[in-house]
FISE-172042 format. One record per atom (N, C-alpha, C): residue in one letter; x, y, z. Coordinates in steps of 0.001 Angstrom, whole numbers, plus 500000, padded with zeros to 6 digits. Last residue first. Example, Ala and Ser with C-alpha at 12.3 -4.5 7.8 and 13.67 -1.06 7.14 Angstrom:
% residues 2
S512850497750507080
S513670498940507140
S512900500030507870
A513190494310507800
A512300495500507800
A513200496700507800
This chain:
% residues 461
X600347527272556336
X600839527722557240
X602128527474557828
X600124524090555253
X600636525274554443
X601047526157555332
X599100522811557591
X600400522563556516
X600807523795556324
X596185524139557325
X597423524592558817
X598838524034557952
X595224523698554927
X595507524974555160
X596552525458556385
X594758520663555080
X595643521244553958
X596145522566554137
X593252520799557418
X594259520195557578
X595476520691556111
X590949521819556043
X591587522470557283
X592983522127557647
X590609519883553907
X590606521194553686
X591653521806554622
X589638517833555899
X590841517252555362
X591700519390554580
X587767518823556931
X588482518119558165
X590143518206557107
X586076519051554594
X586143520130555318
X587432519418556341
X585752516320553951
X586515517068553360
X586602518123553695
X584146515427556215
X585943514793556062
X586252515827555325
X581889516567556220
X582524517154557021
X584065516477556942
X581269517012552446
X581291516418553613
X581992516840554866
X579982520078550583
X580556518924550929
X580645518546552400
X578461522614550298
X577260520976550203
X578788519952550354
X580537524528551510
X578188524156551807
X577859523262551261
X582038524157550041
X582417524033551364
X580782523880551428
X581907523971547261
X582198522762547516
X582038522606549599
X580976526766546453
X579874525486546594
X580639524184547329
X582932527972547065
X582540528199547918
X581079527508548123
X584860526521544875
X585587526342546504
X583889526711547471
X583572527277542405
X583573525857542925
X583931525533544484
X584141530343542886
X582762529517543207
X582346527888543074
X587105530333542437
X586485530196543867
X584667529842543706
X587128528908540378
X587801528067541294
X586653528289542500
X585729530961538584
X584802529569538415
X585825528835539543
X587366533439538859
X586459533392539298
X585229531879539869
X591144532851539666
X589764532735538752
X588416532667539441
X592520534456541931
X591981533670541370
X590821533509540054
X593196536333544076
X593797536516542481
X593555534979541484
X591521537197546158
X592791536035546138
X593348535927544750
X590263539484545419
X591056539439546627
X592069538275546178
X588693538220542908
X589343539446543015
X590548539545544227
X587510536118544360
X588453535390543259
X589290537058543049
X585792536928546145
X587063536374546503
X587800536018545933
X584434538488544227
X585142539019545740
X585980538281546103
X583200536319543166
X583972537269542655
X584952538121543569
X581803534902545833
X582636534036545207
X583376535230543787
X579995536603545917
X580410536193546845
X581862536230546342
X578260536506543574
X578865537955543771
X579939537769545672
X577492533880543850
X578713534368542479
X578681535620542747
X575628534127546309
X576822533222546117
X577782533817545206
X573879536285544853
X574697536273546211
X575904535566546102
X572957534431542403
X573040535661542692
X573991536300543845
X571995532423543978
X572757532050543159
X573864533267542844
X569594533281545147
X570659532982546179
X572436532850545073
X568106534235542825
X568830535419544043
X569536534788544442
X567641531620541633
X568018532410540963
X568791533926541975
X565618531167544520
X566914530519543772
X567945531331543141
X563833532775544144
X564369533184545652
X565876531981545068
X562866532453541952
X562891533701542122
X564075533428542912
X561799529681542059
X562681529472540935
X563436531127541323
X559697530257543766
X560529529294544166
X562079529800543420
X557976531764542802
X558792532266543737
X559629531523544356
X557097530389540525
X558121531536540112
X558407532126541361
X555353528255542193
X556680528445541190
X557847529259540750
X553314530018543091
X554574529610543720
X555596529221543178
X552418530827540982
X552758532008541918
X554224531413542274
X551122528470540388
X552363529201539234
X553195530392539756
X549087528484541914
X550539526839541782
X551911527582541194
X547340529761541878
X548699529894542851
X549768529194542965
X546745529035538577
X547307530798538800
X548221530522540641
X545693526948539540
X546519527110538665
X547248528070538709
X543280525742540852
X544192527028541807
X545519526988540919
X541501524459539018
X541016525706539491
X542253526478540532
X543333522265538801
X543275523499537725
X542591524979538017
X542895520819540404
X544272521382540908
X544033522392539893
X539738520687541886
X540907520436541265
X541839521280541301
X537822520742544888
X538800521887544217
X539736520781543054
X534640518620545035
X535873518943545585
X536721519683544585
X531923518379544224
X532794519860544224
X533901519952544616
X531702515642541908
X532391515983542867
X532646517524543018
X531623515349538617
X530479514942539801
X530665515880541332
X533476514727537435
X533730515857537442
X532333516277538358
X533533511518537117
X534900512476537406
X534819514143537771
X531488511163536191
X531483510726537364
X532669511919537618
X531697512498533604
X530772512967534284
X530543512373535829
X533910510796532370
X534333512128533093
X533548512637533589
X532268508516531560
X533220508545532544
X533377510304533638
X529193509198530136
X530971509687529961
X531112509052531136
X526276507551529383
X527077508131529942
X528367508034529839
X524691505505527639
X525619506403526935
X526532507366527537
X523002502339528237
X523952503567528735
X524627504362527562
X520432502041525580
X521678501617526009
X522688502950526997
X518045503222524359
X518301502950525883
X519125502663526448
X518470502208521984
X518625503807522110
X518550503716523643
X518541499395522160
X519399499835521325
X519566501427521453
X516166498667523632
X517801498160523893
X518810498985523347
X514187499567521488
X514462500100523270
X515645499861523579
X514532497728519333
X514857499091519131
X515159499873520668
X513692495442520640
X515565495829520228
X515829496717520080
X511394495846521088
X512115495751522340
X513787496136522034
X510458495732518514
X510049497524519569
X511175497041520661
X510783493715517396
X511538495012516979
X511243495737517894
X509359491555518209
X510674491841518679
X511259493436518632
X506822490822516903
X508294490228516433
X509708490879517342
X505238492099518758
X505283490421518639
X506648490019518234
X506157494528517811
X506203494104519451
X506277492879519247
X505352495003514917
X506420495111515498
X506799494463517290
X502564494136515323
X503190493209515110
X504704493157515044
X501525496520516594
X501136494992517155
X502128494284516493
X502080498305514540
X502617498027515553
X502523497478516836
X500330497144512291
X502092497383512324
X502744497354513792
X497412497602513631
X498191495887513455
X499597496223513287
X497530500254513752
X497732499875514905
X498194498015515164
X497775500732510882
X498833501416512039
X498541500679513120
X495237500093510081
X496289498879509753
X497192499871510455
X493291501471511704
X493231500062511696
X494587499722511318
X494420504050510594
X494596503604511818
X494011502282512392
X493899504965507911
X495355504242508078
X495237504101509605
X492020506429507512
X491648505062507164
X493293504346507793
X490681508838510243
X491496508380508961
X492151507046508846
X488931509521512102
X488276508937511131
X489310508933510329
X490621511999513207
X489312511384513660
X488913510779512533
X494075512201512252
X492875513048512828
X492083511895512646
X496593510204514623
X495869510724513573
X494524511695513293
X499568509120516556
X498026510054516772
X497533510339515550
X501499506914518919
X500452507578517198
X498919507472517290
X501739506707522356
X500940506046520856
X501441506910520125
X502846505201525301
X502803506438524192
X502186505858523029
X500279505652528386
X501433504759527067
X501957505888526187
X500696504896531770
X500695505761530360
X501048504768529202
X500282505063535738
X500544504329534235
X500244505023533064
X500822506143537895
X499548506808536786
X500303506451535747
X504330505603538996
X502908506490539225
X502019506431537965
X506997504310540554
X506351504775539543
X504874504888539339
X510532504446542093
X508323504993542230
X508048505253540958
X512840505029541991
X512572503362541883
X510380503776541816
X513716507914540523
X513178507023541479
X512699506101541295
X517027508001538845
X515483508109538830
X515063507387540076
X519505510047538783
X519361509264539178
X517946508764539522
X522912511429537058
X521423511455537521
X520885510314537702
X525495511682536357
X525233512396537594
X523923512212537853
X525467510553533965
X526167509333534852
X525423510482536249
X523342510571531112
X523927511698532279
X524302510901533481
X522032508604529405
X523403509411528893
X523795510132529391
X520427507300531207
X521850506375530950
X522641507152529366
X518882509320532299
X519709508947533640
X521218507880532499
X517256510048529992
X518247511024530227
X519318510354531471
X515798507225530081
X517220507574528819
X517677509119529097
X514671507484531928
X515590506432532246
X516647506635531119
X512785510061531367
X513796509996532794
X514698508814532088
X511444508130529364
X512059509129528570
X513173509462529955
X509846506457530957
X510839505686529900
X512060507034529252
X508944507725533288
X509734506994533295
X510882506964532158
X507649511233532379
X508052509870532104
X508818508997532113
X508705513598534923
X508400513301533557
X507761512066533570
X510288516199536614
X509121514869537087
X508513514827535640
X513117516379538064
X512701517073537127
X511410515962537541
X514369518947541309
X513916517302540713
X513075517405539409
X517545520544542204
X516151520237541391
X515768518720540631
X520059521054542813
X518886521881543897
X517452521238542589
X522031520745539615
X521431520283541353
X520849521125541793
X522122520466537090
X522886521812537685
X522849521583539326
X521046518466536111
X522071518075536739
X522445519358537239
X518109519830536591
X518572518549537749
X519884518367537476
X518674521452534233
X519001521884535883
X518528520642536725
X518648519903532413
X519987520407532097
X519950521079534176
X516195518527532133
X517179517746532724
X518337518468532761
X514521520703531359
X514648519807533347
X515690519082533773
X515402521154529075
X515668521824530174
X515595521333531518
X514353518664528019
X515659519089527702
X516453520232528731
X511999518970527964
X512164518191529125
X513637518360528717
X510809522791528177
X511191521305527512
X511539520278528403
X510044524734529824
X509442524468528834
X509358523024528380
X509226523634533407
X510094524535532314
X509271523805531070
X508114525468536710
X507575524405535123
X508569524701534140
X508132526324539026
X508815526119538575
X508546524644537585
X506297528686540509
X506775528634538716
X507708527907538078
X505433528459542556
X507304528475542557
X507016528715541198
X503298527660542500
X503445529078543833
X504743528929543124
X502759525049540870
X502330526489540685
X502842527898541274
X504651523405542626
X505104523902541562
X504911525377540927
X502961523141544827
X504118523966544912
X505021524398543741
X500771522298543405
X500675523880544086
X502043524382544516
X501478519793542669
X500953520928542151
X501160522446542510
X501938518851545496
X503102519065544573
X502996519734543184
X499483518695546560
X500579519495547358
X501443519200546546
X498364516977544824
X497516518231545198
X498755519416545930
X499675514617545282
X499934514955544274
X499431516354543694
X498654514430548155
X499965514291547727
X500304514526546479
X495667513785547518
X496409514872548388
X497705514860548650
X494509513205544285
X495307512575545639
X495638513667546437
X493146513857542549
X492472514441544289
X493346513584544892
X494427515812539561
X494585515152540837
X493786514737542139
X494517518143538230
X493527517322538204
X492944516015539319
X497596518618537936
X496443519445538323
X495146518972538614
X499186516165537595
X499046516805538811
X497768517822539565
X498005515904534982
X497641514733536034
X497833515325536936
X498747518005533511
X497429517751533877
X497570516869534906
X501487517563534011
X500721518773534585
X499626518400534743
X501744515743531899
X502290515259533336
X501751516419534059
X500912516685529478
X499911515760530157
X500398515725531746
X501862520250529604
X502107518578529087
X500870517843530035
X502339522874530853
X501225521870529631
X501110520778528800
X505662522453531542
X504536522788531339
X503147522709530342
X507077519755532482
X506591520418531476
X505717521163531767
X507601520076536287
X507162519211535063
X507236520204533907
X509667520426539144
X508666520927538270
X508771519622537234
X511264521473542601
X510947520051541074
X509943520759540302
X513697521951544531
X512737522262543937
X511953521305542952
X515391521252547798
X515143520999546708
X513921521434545374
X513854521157550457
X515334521680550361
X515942521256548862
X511688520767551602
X511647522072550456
X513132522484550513
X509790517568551742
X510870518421552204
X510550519534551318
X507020516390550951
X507602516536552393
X509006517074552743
X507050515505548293
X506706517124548659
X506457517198550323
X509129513566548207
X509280515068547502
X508282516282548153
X508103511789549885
X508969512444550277
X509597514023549689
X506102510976547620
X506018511738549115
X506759512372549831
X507307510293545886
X506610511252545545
X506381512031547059
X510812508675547449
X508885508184546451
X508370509825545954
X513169508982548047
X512673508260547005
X511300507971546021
X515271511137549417
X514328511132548111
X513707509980547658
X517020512160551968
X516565510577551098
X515160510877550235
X519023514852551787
X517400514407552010
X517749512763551215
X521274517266552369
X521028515799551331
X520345515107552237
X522371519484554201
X520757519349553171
X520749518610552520
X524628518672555272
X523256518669555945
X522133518957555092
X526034518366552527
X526293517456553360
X524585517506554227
X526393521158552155
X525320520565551073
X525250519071551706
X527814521626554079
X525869522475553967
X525396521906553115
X530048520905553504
X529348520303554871
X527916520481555046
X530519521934551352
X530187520823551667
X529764520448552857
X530990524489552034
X530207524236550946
X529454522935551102
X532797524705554362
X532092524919554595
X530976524308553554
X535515523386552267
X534668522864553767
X533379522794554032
X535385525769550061
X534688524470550281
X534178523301551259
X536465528095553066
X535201528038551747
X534669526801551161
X538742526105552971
X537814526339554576
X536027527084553866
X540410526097551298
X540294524917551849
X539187525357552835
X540758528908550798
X539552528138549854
X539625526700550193
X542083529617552688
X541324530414552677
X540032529507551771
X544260527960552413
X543507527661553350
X542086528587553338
X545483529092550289
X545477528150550114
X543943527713551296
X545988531975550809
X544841531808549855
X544744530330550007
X547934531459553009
X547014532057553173
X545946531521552181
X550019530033551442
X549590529113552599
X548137529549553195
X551113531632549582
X550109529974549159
X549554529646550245
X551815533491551514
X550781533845550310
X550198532753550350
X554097531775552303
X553148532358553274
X551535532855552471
X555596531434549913
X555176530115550927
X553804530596551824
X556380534144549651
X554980533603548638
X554722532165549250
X558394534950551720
X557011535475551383
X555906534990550878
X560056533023551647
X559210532638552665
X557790533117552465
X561251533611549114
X560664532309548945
X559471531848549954
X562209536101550085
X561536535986548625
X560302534484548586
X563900535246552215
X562454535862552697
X561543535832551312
X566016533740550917
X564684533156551493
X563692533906552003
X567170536338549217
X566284534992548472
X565072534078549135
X567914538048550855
X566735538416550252
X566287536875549554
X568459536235554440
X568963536681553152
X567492536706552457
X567357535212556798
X568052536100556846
X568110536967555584
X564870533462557916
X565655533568556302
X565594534748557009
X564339532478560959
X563350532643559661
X564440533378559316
X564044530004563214
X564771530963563204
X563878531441561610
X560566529516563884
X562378530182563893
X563872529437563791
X558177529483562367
X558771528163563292
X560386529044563030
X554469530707562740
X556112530079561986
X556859529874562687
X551693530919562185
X552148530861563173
X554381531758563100
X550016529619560510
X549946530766560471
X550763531746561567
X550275526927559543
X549150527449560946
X549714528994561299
X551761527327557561
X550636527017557540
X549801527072558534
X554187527408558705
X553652528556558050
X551840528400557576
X555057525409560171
X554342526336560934
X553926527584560062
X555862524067557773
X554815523651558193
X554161524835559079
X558294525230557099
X557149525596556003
X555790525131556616
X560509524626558702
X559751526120558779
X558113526340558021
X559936521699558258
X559940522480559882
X559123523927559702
X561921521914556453
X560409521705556779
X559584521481557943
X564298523071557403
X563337523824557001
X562021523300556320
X564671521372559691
X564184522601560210
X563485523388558863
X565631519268557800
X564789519090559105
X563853520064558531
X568107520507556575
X567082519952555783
X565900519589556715
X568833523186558175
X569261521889557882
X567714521614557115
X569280526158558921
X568462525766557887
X568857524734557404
X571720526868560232
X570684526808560874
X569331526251560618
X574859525983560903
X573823526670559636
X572479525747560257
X577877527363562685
X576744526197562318
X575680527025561664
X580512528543561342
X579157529116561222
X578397527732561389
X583175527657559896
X582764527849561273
X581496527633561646
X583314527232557629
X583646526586558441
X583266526427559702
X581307529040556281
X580327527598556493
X581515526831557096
X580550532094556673
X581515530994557029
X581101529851557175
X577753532696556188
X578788533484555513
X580177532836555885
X575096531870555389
X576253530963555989
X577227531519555906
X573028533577554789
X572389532774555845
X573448531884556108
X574535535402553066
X573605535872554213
X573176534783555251
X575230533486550912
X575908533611551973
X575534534381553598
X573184530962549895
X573672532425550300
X574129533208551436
X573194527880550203
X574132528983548849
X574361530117549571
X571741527028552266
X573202526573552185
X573408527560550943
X569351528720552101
X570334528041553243
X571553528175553092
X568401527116549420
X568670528576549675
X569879529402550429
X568191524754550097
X569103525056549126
X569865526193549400
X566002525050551931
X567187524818552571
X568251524863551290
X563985526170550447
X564576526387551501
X565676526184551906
X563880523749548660
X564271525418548048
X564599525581549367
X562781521897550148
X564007521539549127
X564715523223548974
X560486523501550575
X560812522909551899
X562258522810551187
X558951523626548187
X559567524082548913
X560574523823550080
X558854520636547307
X559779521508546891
X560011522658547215
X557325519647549473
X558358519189549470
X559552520152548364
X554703521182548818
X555228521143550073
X556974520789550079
X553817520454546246
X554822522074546329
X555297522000547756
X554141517926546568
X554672517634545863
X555423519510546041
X551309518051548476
X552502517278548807
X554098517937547543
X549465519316546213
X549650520472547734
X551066519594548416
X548829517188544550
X549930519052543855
X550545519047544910
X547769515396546516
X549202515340545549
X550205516397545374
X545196517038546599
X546266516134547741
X547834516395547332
X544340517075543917
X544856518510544318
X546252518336545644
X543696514315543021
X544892514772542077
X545227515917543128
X541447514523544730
X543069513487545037
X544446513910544200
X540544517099545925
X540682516128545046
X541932515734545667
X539364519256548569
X540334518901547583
X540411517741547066
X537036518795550733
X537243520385549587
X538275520330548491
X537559516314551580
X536516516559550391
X537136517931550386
X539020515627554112
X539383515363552383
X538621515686551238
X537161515418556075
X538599516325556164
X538956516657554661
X535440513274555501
X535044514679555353
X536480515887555044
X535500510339554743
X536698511181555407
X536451512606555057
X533697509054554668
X534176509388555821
X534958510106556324
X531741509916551558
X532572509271551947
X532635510112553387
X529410511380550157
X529209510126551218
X530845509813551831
X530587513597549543
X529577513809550495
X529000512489550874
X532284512758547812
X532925513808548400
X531684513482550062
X530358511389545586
X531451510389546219
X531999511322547283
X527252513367545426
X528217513189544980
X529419512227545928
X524432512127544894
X525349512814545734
X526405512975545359
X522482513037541870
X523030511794542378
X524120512338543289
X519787514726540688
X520840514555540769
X521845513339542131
X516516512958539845
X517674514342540900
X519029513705540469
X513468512429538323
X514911512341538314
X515549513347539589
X510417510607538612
X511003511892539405
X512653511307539073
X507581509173536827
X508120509151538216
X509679510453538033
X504751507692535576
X505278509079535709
X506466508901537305
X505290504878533228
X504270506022534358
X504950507789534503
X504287503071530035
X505452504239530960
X504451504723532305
X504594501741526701
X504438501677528124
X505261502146528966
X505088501950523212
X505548502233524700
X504346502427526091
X503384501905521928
X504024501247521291
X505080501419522416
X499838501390521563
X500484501817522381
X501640501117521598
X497584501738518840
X498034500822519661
X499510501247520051
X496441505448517972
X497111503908517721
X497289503090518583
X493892507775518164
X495406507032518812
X495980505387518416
X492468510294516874
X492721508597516680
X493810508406517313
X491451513018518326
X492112512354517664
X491704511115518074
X489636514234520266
X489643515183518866
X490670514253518181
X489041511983522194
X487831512791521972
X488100513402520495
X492022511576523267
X490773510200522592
X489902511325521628
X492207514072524742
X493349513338522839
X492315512579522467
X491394513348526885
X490715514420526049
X491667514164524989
X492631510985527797
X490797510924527436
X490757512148526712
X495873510248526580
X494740510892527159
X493256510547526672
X498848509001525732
X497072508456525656
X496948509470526742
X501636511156524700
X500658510313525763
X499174510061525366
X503681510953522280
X502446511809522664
X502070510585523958
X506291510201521150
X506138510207522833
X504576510880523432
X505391510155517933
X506149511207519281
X505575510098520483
X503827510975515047
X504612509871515423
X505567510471516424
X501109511873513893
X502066512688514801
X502654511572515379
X499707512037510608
X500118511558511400
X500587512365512405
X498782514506508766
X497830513005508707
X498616512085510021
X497728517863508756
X498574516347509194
X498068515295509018
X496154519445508737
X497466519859508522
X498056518935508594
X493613519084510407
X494119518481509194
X494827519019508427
X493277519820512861
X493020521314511495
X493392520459510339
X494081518249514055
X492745518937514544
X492015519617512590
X496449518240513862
X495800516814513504
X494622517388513492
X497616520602514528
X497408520074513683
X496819519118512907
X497117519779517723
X496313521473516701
X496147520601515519
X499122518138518299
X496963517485518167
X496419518709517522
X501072519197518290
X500857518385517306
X499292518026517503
X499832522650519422
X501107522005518993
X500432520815518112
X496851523475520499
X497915523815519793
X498666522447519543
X493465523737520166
X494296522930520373
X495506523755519568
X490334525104521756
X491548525572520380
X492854524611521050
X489166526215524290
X488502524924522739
X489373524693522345
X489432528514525333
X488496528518523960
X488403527389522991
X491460527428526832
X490493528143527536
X489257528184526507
X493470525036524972
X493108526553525429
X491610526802526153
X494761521986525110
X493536522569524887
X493603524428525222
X498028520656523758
X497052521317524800
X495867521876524501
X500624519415522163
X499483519707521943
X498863519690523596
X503744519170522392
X502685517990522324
X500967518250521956
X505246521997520544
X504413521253521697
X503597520335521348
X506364524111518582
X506823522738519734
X506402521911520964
X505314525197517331
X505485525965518516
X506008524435519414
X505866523748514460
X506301525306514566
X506021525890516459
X507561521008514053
X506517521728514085
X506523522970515511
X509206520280510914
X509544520525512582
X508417521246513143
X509517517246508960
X509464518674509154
X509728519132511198
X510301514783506852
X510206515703508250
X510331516976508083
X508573512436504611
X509747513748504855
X509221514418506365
X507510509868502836
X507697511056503737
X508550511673503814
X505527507091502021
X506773507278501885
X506863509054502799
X504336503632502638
X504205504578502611
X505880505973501925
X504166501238503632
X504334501425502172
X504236502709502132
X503507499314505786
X502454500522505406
X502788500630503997
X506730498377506309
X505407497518506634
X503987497949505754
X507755500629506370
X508215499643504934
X506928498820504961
X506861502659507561
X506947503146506551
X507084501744505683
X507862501403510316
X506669501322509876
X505881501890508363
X510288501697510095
X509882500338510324
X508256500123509543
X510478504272510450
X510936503937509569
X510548502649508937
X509428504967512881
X508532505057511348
X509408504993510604
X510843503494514262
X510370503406514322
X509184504018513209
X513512505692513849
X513370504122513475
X512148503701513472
X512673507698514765
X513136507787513411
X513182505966513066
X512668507150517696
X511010507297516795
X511462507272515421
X514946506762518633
X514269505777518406
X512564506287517712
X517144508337515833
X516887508145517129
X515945507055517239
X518008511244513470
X518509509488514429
X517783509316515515
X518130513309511188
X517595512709512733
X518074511445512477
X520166515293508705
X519043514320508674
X518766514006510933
X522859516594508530
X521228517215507809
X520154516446508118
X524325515531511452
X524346516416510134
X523131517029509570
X521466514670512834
X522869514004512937
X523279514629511620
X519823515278515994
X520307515783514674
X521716515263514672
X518129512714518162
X519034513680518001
X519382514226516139
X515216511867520145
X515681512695518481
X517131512833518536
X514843511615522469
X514601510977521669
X515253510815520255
X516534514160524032
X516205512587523999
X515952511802523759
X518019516067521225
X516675516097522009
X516693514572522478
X519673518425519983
X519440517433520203
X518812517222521362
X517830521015517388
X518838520164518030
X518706518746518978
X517041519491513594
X516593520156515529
X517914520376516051
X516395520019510495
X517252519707511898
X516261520567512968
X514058519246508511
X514436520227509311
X514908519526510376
X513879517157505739
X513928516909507435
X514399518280507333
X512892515365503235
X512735516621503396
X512656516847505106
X513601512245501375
X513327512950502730
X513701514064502609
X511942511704497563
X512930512312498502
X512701512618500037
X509451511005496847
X510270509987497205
X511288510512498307
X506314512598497266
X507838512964496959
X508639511865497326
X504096512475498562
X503855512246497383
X505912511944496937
X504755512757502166
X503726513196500887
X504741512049499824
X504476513148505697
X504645512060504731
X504183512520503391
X506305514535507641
X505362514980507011
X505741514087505536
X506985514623511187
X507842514065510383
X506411513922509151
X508206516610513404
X507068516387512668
X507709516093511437
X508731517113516581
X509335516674515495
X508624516242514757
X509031519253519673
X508220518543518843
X508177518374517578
X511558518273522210
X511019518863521431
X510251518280520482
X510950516766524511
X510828517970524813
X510681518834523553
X509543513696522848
X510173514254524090
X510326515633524428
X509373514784519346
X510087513723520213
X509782514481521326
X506904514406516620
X507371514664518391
X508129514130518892
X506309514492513590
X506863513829514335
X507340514512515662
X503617513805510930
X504003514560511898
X504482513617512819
X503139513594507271
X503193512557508859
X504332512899509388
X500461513328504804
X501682514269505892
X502129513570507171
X500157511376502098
X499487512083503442
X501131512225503850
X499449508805500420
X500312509937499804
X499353510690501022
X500666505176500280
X500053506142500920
X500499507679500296
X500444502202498954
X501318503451499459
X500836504736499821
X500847498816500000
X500000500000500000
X500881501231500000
């Protein structure tokens, strides 16, 4: 059989109208990407694109997509007047609306609905705690494991600089025969620790290189703790406001979280319409809050932003939870649904539409096709980046501070030393590179060769 009619397509938040005529060629307006739908170059992918695709070979039919113009499942107005895809079916602008439409009693009344080709209720996504806020070791959440690391790794190279420092310039050894030196490898991590309790640990850098080095140790140590004690706090508050969420009830028994639905979607009506008295108090808080968004593309972009529960359809929730690793549906499911194909009132292709997809189910295809766009699609890095704990990239700019005040207070001691070590190659009529080998060799060599040195110098005498 081949058919020559328009055939309108809805996905999920946005509404995709897929318009069957006379023309062999597909004629698709991109979208963007949508839970059901996605745009793949010039043409859609997804599981309704398959699905009249399936059903195009079965029917015989042939088509093209379009995009329909206010993007909505269709609603009644105050005056009767249907918009989005049931408008059309209304006004016979369409011969089909192949979407996630829901069975309703008032859809029954101005359209034909097909045999269900999905089964669904209504139940509630949130965002998922994060690993920072269950684990025990609270102390450890404002910083990552990678940040742990950085904060060890500048600890120890300072601490290294320090005492380098120490031993080169001469301000802090100006006789390293004599002169015990005060900045042993110990003491000066020693010094860097009491810099962190804000305190410090004496004796403290004589010469311009180590006060150079002590200065910005002290900087890192300030801003450092300053945003170790800001996320602390972050977490510990988002720590006391994480609620056990699981059913409907519990949603509208706390208000440390917000939730909404589509607006003017069926999932509204059911709330509005409601005499459960639990589903009466989650209406109204929606209503008093305004917090309805347009698309379901948006509910899900602020449940993962967190502070918000989105409240949709199972089947459509379970494919935003297995391409977003941070989200997480409730095991509750509510006011059973289906989804169908919708036609206007009396058109001949809805006897044999509804055997196609009776007999897609029998044979399998509806379930492989579910398997197949239902399949997890979540990133890794969305667990990875789950967590408010501080990466090391967000304190980049003090990592680099410290760096260049490391490499600073070096470069000075070095500085000192070879204006040391000229002075003495001037005075003793030496080459300059002897005596700054003589005056590195006395600060980092052994006490024999100092023993043996001393002993070469009384001889001579």
């Amino acid at each position: 059989m081949t058919a020559s009619l328009t055939l309108f397509f809805c996905v999920a938040s946005l509404s995709v109208w897929v318009a069957i005529a006379d023309a062999k060629q597909l004629s698709i307006t991109t979208i963007k990407e949508d839970p059901y739908t996605m745009s793949k170059g010039s043409g859609l992918e997804g599981y309704c694109i398959d699905l009249i695709s399936e059903l195009s070979k079965k029917l015989g039919f042939d088509y093209k997509v379009h995009v329909v113009k206010d993007n909505r499942y269709g609603a009644m107005d105050a005056s009767g007047n249907w918009n989005g895809m049931i408008g059309e079916l209304v006004r016979k602008e369409a011969d089909l609306a192949v979407a996630p439409l829901t069975v309703t009693a008032v859809r029954e009344r101005h359209v034909d609905m097909a045999a269900p080709f999905i089964h669904t209720g209504l139940s509630f996504i949130t965002r998922k705690a994060s690993d920072s806020e269950e684990s025990s070791f609270s102390l450890l959440a404002p910083f990552s494991t990678d940040m742990w690391v950085g904060l060890l790794v500048s600890f120890l190279l300072t601490g290294l600089c320090i005492y380098l420092v120490g031993r080169i310039s001469p301000a802090e050894w100006a006789e390293p025969r004599t002169d015990e030196h005060s900045f042993t490898l110990l003491h000066s991590f020693w010094y860097i620790i009491g810099s962190l309790t804000l305190q410090g640990a004496g004796p403290h850098p004589k010469a311009l290189s180590g006060r150079v080095i002590s200065a910005l140790w002290w900087i890192f140590c300030v801003l450092l703790l300053a945003c170790y004690f800001a996320n602390f706090s972050s977490v510990m508050q988002s720590k006391s406001r994480q609620v056990s969420i699981s059913t409907f009830e519990d949603l509208a028994n706390q208000d440390v979280i917000d939730y909404g639905t589509v607006e003017f979607g069926s999932t509204m009506l059911f709330f509005k319409n409601s005499n459960n008295p639990v589903y009466k108090r989650l209406y109204q808080h929606m209503e008093r809050k305004k917090s309805f968004v347009s698309t379901m593309e948006e509910g899900v972009r602020r449940t993962q932003e967190g502070n918000f529960a989105f409240i949709g359809e199972a089947v459509s929730l379970d494919l935003a939870v297995a391409r977003y690793c941070k989200l997480s549906r409730a095991q509750e499911v509510i006011s059973m649904r289906a989804y169908s194909i919708a036609t206007p009132l009396g058109s001949p292709m809805m006897k044999n539409l509804s055997i196609a997809i009776l007999e897609l189910s029998e044979s399998g295809e509806l379930t492989h096709l579910r398997e197949k766009w239902w399949a997890s699609k979540c990133l890794s890095e969305d667990e990875a980046h789950a967590s408010g704990a501080l990466q090391p990239h967000d304190l980049r700019g003090l990592f680099i501070l410290l760096g260049l005040g490391l490499g600073a207070g070096l470069l000075l001691a070095l500085l000192e030393l070879f204006s040391k070590a000229h002075n003495h190659a001037k005075d003793g009529k030496r080459s300059c590179c002897s005596a700054l080998t003589s005056e590195l060799s006395q600060r980092f060599g052994s006490a024999a060769e100092k023993d043996e040195e001393d002993g070469a110098d009384k001889s001579k005498a």
